[in-house]
Backbone and ligand atoms as CSV (ligand in chain L), in Angstrom:
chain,resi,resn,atom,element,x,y,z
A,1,UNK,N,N,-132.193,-100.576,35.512
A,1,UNK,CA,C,-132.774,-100.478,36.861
A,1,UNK,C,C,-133.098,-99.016,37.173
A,2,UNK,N,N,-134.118,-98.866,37.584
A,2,UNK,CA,C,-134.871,-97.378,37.812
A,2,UNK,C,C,-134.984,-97.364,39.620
A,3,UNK,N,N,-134.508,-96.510,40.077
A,3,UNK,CA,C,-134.232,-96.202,41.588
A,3,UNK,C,C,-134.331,-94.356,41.912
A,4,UNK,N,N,-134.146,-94.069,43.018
A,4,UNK,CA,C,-134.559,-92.677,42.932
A,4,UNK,C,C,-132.941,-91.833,43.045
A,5,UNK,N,N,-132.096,-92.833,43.119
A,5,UNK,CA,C,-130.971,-91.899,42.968
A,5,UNK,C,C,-129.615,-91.607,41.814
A,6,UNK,N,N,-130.973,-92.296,40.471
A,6,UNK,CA,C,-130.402,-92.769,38.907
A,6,UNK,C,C,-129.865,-91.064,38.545
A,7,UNK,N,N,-130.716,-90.173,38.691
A,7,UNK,CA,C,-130.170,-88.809,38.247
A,7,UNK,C,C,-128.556,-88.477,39.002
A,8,UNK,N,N,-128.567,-88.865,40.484
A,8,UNK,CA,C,-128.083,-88.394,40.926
A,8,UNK,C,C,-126.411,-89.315,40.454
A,9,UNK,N,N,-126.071,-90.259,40.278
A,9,UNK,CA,C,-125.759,-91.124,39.671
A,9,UNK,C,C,-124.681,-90.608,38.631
A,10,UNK,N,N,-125.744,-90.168,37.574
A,10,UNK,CA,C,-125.561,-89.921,36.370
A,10,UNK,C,C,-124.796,-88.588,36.233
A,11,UNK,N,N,-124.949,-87.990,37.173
A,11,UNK,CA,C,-124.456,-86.526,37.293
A,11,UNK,C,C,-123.078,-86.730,38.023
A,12,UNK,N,N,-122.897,-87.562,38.840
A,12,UNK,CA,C,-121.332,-88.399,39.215
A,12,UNK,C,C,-121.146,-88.695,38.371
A,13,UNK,N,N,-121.417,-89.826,37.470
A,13,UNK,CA,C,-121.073,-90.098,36.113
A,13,UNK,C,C,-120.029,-88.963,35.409
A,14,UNK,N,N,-121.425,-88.371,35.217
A,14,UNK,CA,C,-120.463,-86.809,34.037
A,14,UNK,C,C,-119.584,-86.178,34.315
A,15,UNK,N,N,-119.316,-85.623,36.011
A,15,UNK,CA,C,-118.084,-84.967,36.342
A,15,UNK,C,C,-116.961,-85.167,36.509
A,16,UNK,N,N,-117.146,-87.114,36.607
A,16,UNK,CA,C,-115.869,-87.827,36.808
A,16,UNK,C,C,-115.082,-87.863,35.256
A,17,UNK,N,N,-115.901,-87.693,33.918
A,17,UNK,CA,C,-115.101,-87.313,33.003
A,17,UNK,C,C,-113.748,-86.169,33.210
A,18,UNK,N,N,-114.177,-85.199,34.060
A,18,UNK,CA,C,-113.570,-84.054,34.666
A,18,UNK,C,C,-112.176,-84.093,35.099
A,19,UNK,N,N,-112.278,-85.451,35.887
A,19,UNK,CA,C,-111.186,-86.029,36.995
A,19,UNK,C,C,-109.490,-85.306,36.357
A,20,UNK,N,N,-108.761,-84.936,37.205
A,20,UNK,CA,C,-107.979,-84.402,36.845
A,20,UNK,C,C,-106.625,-85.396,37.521
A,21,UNK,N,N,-106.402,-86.348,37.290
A,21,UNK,CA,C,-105.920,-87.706,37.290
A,21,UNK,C,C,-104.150,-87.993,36.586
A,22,UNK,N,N,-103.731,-86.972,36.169
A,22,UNK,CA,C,-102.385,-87.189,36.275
A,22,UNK,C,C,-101.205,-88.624,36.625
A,23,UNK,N,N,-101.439,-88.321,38.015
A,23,UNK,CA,C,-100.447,-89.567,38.940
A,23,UNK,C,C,-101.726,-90.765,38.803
A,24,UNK,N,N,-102.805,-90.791,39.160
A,24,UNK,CA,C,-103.102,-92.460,39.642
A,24,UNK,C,C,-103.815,-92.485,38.235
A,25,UNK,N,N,-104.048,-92.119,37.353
A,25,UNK,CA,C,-105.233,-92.028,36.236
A,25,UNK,C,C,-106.666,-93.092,36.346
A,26,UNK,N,N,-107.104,-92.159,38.048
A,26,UNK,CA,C,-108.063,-93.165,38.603
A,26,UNK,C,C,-109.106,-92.523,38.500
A,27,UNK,N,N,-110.184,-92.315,37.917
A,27,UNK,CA,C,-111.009,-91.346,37.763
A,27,UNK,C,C,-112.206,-91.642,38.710
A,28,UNK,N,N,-112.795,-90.560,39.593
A,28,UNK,CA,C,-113.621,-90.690,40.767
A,28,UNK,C,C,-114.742,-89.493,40.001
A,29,UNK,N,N,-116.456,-89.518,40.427
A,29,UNK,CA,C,-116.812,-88.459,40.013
A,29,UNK,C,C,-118.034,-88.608,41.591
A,30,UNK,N,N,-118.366,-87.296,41.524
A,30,UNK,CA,C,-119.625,-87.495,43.201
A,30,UNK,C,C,-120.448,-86.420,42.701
A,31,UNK,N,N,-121.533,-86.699,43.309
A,31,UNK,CA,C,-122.949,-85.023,42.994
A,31,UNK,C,C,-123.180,-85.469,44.853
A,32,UNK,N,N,-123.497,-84.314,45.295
A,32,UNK,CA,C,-124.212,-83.835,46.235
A,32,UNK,C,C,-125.937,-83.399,46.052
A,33,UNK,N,N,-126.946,-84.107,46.755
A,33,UNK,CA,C,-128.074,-83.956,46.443
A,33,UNK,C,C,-128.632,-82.907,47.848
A,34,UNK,N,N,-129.304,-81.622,47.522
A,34,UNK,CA,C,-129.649,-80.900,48.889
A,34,UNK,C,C,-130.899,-81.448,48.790
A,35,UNK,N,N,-131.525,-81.029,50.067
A,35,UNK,CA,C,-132.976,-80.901,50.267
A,35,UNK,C,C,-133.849,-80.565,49.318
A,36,UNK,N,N,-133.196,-79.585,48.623
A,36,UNK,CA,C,-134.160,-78.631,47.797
A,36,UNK,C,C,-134.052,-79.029,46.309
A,37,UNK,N,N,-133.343,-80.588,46.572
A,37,UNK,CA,C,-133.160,-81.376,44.805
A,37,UNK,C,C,-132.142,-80.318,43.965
A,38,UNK,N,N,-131.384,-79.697,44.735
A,38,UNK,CA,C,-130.110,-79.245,43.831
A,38,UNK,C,C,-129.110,-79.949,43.736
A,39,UNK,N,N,-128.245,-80.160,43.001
A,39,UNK,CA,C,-127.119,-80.663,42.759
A,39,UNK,C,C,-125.676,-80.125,42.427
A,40,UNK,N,N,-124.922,-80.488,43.728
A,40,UNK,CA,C,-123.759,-79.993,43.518
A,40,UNK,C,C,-122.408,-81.209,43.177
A,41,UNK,N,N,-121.895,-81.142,42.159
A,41,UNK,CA,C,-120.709,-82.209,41.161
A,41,UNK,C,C,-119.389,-81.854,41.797
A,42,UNK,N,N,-118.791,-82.927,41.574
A,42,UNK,CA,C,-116.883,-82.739,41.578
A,42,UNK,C,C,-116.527,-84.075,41.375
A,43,UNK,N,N,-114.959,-83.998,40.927
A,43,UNK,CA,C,-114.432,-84.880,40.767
A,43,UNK,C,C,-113.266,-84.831,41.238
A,44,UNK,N,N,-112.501,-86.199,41.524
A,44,UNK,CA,C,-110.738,-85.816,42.111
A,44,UNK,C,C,-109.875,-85.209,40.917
A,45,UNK,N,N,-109.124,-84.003,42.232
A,45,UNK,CA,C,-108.442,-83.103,41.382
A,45,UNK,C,C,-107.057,-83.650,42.351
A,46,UNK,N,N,-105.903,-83.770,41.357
A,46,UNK,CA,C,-104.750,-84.508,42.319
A,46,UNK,C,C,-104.027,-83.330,41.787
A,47,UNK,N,N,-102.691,-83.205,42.521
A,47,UNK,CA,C,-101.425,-82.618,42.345
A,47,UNK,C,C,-100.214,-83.487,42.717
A,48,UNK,N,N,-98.972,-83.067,42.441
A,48,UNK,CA,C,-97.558,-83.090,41.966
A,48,UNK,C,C,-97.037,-83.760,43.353
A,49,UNK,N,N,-97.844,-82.454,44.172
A,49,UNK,CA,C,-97.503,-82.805,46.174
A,49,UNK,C,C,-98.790,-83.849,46.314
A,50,UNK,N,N,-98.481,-84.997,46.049
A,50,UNK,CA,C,-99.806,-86.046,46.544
A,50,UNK,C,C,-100.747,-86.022,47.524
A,51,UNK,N,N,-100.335,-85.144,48.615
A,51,UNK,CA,C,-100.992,-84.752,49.760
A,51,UNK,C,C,-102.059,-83.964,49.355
A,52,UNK,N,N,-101.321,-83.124,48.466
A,52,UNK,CA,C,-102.599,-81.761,48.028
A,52,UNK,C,C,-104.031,-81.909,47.069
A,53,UNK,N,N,-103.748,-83.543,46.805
A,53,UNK,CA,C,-105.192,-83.929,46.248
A,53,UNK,C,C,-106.158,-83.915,46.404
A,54,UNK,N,N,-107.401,-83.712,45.942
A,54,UNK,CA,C,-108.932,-83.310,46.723
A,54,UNK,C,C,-109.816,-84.328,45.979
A,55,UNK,N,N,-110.128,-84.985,46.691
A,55,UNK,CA,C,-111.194,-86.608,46.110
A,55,UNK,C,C,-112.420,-85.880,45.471
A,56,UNK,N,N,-113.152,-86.416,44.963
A,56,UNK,CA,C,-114.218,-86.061,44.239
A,56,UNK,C,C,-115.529,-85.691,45.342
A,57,UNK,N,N,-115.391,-86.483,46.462
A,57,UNK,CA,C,-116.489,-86.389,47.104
A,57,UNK,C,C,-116.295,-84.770,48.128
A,58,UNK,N,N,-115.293,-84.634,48.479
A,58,UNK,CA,C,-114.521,-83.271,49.146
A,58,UNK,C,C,-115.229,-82.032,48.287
A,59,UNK,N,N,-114.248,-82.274,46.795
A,59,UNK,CA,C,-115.305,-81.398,46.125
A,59,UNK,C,C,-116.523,-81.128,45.950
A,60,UNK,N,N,-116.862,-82.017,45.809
A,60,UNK,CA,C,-118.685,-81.255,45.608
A,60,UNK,C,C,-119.388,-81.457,46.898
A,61,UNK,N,N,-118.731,-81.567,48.033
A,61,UNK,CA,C,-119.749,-81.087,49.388
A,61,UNK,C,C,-118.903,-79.690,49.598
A,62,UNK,N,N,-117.864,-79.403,49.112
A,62,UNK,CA,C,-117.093,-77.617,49.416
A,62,UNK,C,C,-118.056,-77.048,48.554
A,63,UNK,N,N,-118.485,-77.598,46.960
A,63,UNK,CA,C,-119.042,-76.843,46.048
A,63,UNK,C,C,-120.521,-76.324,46.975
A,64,UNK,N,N,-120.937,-77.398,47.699
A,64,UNK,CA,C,-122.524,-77.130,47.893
A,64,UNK,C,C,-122.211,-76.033,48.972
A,65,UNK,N,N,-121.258,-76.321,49.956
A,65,UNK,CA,C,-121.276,-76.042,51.284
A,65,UNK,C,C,-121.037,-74.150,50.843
A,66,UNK,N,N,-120.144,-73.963,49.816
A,66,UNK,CA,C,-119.851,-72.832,49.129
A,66,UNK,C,C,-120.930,-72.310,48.928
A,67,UNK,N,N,-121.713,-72.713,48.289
A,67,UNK,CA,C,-122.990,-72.146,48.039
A,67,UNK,C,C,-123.983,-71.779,48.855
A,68,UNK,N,N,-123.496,-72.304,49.877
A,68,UNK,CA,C,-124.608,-71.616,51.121
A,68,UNK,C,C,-125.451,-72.860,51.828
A,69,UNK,N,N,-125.388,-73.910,50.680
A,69,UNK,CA,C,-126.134,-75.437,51.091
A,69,UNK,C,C,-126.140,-75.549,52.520
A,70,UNK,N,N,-127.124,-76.427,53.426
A,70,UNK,CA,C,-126.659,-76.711,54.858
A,70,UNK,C,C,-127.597,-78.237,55.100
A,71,UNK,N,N,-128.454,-78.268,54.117
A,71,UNK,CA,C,-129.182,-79.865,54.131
A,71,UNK,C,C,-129.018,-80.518,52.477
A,72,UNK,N,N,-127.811,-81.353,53.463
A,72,UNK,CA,C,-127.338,-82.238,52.141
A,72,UNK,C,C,-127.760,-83.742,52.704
A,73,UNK,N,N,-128.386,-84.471,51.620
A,73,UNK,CA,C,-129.485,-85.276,51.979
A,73,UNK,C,C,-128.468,-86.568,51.746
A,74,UNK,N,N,-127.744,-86.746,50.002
A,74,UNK,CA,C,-127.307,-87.936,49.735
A,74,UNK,C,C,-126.014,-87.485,49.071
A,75,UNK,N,N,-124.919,-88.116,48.802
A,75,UNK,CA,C,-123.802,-87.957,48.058
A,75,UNK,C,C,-123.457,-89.430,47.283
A,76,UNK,N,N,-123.316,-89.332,46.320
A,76,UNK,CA,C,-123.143,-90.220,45.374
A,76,UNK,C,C,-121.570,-90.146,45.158
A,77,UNK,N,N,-121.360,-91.259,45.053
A,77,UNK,CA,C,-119.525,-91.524,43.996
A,77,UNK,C,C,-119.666,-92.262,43.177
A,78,UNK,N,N,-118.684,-92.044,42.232
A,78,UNK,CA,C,-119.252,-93.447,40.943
A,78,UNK,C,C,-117.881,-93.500,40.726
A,79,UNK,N,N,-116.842,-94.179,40.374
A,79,UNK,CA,C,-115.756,-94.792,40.469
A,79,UNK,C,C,-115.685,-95.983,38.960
A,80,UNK,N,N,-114.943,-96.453,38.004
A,80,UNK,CA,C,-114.592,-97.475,37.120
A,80,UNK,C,C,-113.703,-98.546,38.118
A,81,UNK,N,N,-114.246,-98.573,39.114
A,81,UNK,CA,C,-113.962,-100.343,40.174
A,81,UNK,C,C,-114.448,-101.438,39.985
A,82,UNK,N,N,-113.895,-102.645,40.071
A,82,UNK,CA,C,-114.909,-104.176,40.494
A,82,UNK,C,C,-116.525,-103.988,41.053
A,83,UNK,N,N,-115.995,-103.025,41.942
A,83,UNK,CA,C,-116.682,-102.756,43.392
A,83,UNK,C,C,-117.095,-101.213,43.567
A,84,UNK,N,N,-118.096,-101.033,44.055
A,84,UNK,CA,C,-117.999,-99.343,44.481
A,84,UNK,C,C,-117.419,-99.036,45.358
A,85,UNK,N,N,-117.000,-97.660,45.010
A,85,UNK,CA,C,-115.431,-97.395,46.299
A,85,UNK,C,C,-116.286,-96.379,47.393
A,86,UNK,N,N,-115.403,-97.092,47.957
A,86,UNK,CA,C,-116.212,-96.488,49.369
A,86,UNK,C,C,-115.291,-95.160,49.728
A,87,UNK,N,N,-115.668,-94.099,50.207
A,87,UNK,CA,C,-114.673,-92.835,50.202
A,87,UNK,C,C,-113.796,-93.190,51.064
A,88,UNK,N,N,-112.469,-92.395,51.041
A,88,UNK,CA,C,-112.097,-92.620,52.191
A,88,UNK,C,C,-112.135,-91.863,53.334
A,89,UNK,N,N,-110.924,-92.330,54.066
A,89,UNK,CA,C,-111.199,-91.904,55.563
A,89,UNK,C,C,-111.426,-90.129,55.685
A,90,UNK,N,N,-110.763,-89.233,55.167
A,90,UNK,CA,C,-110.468,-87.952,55.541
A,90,UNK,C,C,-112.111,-87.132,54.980
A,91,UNK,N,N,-112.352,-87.912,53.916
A,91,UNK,CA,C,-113.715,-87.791,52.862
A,91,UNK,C,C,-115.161,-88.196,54.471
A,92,UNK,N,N,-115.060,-89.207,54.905
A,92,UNK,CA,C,-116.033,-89.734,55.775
A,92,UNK,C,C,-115.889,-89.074,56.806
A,93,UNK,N,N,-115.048,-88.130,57.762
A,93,UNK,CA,C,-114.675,-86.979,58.539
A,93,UNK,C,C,-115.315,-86.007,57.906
A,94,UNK,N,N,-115.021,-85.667,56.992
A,94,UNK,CA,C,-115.914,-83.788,56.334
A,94,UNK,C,C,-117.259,-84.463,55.836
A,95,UNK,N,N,-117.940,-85.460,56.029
A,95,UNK,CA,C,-118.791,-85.967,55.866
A,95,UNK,C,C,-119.780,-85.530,56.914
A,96,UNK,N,N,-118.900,-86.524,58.055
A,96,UNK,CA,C,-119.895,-86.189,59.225
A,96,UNK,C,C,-119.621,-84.594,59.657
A,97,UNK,N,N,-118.854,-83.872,59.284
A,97,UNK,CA,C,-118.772,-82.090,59.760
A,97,UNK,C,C,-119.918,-81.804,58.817
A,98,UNK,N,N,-120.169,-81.732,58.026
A,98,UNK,CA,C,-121.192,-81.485,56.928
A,98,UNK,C,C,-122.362,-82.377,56.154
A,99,UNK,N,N,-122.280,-83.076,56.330
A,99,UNK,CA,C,-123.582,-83.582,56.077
A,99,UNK,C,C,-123.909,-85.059,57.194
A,100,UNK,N,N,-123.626,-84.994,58.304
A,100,UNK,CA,C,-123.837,-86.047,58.838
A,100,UNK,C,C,-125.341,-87.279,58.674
A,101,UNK,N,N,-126.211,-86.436,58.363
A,101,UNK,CA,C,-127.647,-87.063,57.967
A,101,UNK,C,C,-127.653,-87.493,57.109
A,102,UNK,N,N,-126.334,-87.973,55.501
A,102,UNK,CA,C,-126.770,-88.580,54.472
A,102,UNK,C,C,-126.439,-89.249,53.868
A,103,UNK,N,N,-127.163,-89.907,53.442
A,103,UNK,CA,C,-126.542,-91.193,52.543
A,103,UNK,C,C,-126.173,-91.205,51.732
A,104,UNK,N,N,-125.124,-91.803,51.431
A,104,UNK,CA,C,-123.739,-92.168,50.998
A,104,UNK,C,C,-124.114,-93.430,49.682
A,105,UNK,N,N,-123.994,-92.822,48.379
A,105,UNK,CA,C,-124.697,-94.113,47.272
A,105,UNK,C,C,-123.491,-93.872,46.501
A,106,UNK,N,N,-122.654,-95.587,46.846
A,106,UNK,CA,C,-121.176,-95.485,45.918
A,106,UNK,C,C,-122.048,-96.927,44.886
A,107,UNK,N,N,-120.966,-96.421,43.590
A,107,UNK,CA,C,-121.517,-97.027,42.474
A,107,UNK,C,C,-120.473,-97.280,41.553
A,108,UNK,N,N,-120.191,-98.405,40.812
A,108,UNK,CA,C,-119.141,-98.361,39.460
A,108,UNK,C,C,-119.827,-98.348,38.322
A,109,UNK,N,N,-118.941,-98.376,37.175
A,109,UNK,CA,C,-119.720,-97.691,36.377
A,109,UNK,C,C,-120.951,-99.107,35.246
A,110,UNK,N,N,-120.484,-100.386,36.114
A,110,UNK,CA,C,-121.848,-101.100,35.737
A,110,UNK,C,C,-123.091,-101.180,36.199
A,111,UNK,N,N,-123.195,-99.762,37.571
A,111,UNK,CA,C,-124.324,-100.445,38.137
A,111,UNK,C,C,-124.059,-100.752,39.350
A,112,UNK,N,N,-123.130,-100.844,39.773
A,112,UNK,CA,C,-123.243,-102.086,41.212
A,112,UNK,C,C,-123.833,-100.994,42.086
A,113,UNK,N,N,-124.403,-101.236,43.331
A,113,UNK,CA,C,-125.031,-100.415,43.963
A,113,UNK,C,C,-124.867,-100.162,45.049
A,114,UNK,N,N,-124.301,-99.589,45.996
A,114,UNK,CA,C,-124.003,-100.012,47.677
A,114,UNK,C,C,-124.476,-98.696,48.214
A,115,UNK,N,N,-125.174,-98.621,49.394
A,115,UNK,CA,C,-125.668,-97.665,49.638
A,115,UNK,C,C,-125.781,-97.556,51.572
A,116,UNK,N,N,-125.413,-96.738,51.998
A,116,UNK,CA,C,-124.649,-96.617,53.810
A,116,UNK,C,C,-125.181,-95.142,54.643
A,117,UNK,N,N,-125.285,-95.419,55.794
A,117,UNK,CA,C,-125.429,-94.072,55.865
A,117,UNK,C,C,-124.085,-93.226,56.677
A,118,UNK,N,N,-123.865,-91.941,56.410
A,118,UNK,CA,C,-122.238,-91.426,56.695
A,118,UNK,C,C,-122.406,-92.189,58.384
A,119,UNK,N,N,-123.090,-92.221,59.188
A,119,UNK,CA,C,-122.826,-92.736,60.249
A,119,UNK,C,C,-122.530,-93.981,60.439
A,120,UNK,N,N,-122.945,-94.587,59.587
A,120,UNK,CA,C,-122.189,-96.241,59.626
A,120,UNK,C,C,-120.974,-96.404,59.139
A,121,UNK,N,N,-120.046,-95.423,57.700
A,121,UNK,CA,C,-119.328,-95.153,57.739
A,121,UNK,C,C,-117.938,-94.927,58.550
A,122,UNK,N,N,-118.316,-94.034,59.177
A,122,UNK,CA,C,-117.720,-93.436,60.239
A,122,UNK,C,C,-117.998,-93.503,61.918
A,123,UNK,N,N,-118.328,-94.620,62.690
A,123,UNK,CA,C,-118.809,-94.196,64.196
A,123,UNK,C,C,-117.733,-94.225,64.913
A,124,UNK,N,N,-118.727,-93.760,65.896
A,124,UNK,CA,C,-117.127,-93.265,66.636
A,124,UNK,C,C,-116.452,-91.808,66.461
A,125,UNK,N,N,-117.197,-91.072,65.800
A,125,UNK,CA,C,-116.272,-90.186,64.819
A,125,UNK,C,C,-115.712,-88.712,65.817
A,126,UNK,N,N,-114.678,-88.581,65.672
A,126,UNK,CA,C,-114.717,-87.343,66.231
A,126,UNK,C,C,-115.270,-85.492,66.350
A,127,UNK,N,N,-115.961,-84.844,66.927
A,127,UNK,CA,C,-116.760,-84.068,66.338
A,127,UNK,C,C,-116.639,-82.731,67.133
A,128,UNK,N,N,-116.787,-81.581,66.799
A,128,UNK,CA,C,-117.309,-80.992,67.445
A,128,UNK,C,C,-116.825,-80.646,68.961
A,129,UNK,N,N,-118.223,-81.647,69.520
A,129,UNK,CA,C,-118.647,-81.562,70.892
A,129,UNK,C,C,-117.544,-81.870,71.842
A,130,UNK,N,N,-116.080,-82.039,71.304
A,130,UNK,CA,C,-114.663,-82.733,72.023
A,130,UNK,C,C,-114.091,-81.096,72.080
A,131,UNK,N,N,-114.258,-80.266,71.717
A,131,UNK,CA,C,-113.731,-79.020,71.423
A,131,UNK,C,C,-113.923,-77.849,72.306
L,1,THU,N1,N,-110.360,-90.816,45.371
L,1,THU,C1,C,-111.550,-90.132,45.354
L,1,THU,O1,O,-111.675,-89.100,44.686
L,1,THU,N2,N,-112.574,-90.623,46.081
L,1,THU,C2,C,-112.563,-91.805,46.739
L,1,THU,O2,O,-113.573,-92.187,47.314
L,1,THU,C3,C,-111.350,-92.636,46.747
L,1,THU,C4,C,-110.140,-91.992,46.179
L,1,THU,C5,C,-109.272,-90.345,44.500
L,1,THU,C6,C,-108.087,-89.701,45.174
L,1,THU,C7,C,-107.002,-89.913,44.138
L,1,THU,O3,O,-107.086,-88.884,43.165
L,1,THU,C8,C,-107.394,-91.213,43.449
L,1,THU,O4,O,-108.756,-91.440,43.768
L,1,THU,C9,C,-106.569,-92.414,43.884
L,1,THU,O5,O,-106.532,-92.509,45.263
């Protein structure tokens, strides 16, 4: 199947080799797509203190956001699930702080396809404008 977010995909694909998976040996991988068709990768990096884990999708919107990025269009996850995993909650919060405009394309690694936008995700969300 040929779609426009197969590169982007594929580049989740590769970083989730990365996954640094220790405790759950659950391997997650995400690319960040900017405006300007760059791509920024990560994968979950866990630690010892379970708290101190950083999901795959965390990473590579810090990687872009690091870089100076500020129009991040789509974020991909690709996950070895039944199902594509949907990020979770703390992931869909730095979502809407940083890329609130984009869509969200979770995927396993046969293909399955689910595709949301961070605001359907998350409504309701707390932001900002409460501050
Ligand atoms: N994880 C992610 O990286 N992204 C998700 O969307 C769901 C969960 C990671 C965190 C932890 O390393 C492992 O998956 C199991 O929860």
């Amino acid at each position: 199947m040929r779609h426009e977010f197969m590169d982007l995909l594929e580049r989740a694909k590769m970083a989730r080799e990365h996954a640094y998976i220790p405790y759950s040996g659950f391997a997650v991988g995400a690319a960040v797509l900017t405006g300007q068709g760059e791509i920024y990768t990560g994968c979950n990096i866990e630690n010892a203190s379970y708290g101190a884990t950083c999901c795959a999708e965390r990473v590579a919107l810090f990687k872009a956001v690091s870089q100076g990025e500020q129009d991040i269009r789509a974020i991909a996850v690709v996950a070895g699930a039944k199902q594509p995993v949907p990020p979770c909650g703390i992931c869909r919060q730095v979502m809407v702080e940083l890329a609130p405009q984009a869509l969200v394309v979770m995927a396993n690694l046969e293909g399955k396809l689910e595709i949301r936008e961070v605001g359907q995700l998350l409504p309701g969300p707390f932001g900002g404008g409460f501050l």
